[in-house]
PDB file of N, CA, C, O and CB in Angstrom:
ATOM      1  N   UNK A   1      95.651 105.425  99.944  1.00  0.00           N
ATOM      2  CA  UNK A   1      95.323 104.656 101.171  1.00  0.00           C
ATOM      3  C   UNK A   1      93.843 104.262 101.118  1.00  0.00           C
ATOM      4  O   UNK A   1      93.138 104.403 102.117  1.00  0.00           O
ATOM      5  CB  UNK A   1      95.631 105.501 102.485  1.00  0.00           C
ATOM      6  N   UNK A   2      93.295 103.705  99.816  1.00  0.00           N
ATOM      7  CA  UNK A   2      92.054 103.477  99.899  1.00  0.00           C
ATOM      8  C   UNK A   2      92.205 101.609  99.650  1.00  0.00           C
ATOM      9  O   UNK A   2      93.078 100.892  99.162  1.00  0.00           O
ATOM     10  CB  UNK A   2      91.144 104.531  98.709  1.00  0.00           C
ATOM     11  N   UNK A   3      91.025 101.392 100.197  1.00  0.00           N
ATOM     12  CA  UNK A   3      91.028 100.158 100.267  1.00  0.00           C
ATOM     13  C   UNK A   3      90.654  99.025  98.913  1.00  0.00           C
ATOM     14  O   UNK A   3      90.853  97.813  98.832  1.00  0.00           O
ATOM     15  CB  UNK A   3      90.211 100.082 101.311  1.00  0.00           C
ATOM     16  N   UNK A   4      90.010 100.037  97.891  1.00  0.00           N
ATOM     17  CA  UNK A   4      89.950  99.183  96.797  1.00  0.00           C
ATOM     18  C   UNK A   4      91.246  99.063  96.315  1.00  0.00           C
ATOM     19  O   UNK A   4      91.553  97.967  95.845  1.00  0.00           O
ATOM     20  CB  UNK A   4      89.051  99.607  95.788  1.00  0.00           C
ATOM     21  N   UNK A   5      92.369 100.267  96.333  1.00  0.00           N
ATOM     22  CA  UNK A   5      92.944 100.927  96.330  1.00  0.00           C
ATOM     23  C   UNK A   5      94.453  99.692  96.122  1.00  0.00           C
ATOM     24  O   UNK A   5      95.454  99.687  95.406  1.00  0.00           O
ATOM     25  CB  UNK A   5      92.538 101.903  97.436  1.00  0.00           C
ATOM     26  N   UNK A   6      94.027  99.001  96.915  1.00  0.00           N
ATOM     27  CA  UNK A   6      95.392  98.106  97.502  1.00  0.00           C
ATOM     28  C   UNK A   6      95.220  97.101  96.546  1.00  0.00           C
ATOM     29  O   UNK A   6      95.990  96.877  95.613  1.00  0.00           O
ATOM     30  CB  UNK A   6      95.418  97.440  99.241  1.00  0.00           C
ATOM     31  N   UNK A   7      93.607  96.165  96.952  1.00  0.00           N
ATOM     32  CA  UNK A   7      94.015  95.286  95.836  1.00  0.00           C
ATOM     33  C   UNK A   7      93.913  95.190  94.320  1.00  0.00           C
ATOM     34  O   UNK A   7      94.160  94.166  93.683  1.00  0.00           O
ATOM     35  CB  UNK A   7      93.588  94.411  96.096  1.00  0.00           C
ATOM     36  N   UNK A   8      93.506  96.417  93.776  1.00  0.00           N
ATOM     37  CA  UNK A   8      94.015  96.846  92.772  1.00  0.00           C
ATOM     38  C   UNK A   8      95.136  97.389  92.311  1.00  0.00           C
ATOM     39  O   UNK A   8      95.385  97.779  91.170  1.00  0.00           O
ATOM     40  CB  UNK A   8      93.496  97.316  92.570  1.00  0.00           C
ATOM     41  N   UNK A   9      95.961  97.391  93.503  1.00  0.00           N
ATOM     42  CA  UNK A   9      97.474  97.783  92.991  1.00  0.00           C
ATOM     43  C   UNK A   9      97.943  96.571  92.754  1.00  0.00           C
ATOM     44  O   UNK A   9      98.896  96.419  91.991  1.00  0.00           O
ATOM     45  CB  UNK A   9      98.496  98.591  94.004  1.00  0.00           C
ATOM     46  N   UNK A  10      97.329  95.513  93.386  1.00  0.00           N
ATOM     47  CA  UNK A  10      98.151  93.974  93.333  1.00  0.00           C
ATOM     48  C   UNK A  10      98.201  93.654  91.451  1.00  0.00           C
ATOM     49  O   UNK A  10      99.172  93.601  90.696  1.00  0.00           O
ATOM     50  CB  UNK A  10      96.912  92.374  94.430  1.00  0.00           C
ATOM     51  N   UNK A  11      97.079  93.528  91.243  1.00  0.00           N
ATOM     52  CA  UNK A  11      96.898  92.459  90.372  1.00  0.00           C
ATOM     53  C   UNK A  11      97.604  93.071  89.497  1.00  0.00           C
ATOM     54  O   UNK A  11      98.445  92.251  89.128  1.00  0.00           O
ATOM     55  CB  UNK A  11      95.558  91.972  89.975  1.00  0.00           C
ATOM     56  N   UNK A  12      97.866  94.790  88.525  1.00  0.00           N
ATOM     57  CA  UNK A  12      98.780  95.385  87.525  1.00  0.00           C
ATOM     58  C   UNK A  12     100.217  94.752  87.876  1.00  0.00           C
ATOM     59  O   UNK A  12     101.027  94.000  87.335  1.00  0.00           O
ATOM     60  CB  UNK A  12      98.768  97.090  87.603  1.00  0.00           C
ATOM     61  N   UNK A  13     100.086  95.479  89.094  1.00  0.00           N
ATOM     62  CA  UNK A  13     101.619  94.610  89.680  1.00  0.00           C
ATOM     63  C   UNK A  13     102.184  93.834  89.302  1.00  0.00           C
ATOM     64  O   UNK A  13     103.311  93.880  88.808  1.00  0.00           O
ATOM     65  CB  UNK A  13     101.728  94.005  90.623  1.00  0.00           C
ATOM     66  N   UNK A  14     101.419  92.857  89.482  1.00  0.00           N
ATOM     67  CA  UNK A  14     102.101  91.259  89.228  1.00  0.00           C
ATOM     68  C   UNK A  14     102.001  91.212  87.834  1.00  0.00           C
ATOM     69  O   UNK A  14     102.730  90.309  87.425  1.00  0.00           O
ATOM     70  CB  UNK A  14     101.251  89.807  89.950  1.00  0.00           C
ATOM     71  N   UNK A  15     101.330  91.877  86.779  1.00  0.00           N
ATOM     72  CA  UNK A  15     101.559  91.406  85.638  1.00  0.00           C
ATOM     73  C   UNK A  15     102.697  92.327  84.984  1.00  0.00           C
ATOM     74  O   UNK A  15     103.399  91.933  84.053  1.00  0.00           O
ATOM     75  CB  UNK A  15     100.282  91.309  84.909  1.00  0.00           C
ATOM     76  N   UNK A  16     102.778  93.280  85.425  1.00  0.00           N
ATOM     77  CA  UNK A  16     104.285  94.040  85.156  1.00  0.00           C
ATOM     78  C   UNK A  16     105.438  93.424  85.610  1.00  0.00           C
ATOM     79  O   UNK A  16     106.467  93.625  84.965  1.00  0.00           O
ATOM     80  CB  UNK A  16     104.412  95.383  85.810  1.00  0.00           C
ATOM     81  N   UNK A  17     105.482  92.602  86.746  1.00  0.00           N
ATOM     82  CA  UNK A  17     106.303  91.933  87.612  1.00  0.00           C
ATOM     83  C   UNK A  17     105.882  91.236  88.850  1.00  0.00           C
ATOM     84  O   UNK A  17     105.327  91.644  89.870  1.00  0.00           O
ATOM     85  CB  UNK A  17     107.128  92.735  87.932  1.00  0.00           C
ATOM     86  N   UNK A  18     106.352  89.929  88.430  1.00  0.00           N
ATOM     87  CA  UNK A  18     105.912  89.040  89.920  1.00  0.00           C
ATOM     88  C   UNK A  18     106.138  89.560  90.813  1.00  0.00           C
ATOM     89  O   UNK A  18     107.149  90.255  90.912  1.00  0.00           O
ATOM     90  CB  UNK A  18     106.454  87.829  90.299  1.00  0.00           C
ATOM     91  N   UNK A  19     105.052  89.363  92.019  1.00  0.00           N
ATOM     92  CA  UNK A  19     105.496  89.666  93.431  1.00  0.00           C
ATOM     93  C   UNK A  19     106.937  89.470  94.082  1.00  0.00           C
ATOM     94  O   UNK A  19     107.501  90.215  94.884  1.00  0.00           O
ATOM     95  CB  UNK A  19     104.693  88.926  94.186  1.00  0.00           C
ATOM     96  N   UNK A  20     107.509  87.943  93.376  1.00  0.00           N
ATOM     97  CA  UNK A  20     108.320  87.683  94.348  1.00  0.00           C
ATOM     98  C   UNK A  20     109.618  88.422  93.536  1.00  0.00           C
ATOM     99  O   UNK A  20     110.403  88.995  94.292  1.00  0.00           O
ATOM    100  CB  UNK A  20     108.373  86.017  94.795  1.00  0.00           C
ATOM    101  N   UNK A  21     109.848  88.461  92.496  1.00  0.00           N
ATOM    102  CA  UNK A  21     110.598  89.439  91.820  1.00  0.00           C
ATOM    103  C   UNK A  21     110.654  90.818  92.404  1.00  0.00           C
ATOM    104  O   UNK A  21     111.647  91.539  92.300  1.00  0.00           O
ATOM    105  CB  UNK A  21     110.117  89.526  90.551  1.00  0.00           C
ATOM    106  N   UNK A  22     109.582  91.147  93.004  1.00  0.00           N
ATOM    107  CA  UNK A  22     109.577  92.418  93.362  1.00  0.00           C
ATOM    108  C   UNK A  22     109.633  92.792  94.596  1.00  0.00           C
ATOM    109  O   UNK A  22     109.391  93.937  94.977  1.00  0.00           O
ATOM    110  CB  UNK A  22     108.708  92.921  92.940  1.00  0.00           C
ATOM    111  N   UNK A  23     110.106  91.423  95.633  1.00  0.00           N
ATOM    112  CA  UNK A  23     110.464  91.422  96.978  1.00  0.00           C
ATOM    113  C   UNK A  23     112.161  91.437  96.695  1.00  0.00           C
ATOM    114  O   UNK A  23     112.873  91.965  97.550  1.00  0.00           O
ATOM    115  CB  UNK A  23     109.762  90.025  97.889  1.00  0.00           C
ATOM    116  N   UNK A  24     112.667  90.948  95.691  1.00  0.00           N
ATOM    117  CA  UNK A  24     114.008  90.271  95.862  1.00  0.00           C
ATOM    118  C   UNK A  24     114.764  91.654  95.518  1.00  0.00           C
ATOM    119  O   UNK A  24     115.908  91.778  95.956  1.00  0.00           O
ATOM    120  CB  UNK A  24     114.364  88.795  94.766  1.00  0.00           C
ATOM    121  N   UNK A  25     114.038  93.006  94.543  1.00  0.00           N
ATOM    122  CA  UNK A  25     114.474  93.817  93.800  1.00  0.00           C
ATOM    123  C   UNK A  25     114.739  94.783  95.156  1.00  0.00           C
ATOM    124  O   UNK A  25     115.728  95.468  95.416  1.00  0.00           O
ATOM    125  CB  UNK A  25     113.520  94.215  92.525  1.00  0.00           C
ATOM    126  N   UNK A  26     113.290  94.557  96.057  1.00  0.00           N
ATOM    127  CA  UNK A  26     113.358  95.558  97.277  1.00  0.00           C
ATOM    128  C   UNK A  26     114.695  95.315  98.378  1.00  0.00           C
ATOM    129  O   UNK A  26     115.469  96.060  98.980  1.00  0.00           O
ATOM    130  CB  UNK A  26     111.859  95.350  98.164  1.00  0.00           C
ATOM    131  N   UNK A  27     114.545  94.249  98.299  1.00  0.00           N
ATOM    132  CA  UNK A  27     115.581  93.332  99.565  1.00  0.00           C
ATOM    133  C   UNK A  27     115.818  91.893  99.081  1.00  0.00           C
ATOM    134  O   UNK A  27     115.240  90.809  99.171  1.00  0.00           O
ATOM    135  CB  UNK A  27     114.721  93.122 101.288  1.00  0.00           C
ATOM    136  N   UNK A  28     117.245  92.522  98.371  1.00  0.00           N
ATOM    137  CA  UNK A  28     117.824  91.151  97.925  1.00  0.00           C
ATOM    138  C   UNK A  28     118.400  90.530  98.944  1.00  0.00           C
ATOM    139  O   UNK A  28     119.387  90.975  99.530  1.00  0.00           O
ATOM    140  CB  UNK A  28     118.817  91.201  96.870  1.00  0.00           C
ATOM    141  N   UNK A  29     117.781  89.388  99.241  1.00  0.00           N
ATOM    142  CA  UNK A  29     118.367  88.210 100.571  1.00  0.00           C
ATOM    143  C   UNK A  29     118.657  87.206  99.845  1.00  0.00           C
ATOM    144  O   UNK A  29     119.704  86.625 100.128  1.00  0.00           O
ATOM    145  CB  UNK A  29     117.267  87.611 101.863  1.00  0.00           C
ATOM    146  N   UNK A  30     117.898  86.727  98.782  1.00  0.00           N
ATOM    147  CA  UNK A  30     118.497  85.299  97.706  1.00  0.00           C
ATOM    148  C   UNK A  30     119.960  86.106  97.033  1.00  0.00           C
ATOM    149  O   UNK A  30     120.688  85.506  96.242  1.00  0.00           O
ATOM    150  CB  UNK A  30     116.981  84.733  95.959  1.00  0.00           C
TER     151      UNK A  30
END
């Protein structure tokens, strides 16, 4: 819960897997 914290979780993220890939995996609605 630290604040560098967050947007450094983003950017690995997305290169392991797109964001939006990784909304659809959470809650497939498409």
């Amino acid at each position: 819960m630290r604040s560098p914290l967050a947007p450094t979780k983003l950017p690995p993220a997305g290169a392991r897997a797109p964001p939006w890939r990784s909304v659809r995996a959470r809650v497939p609605r498409c």
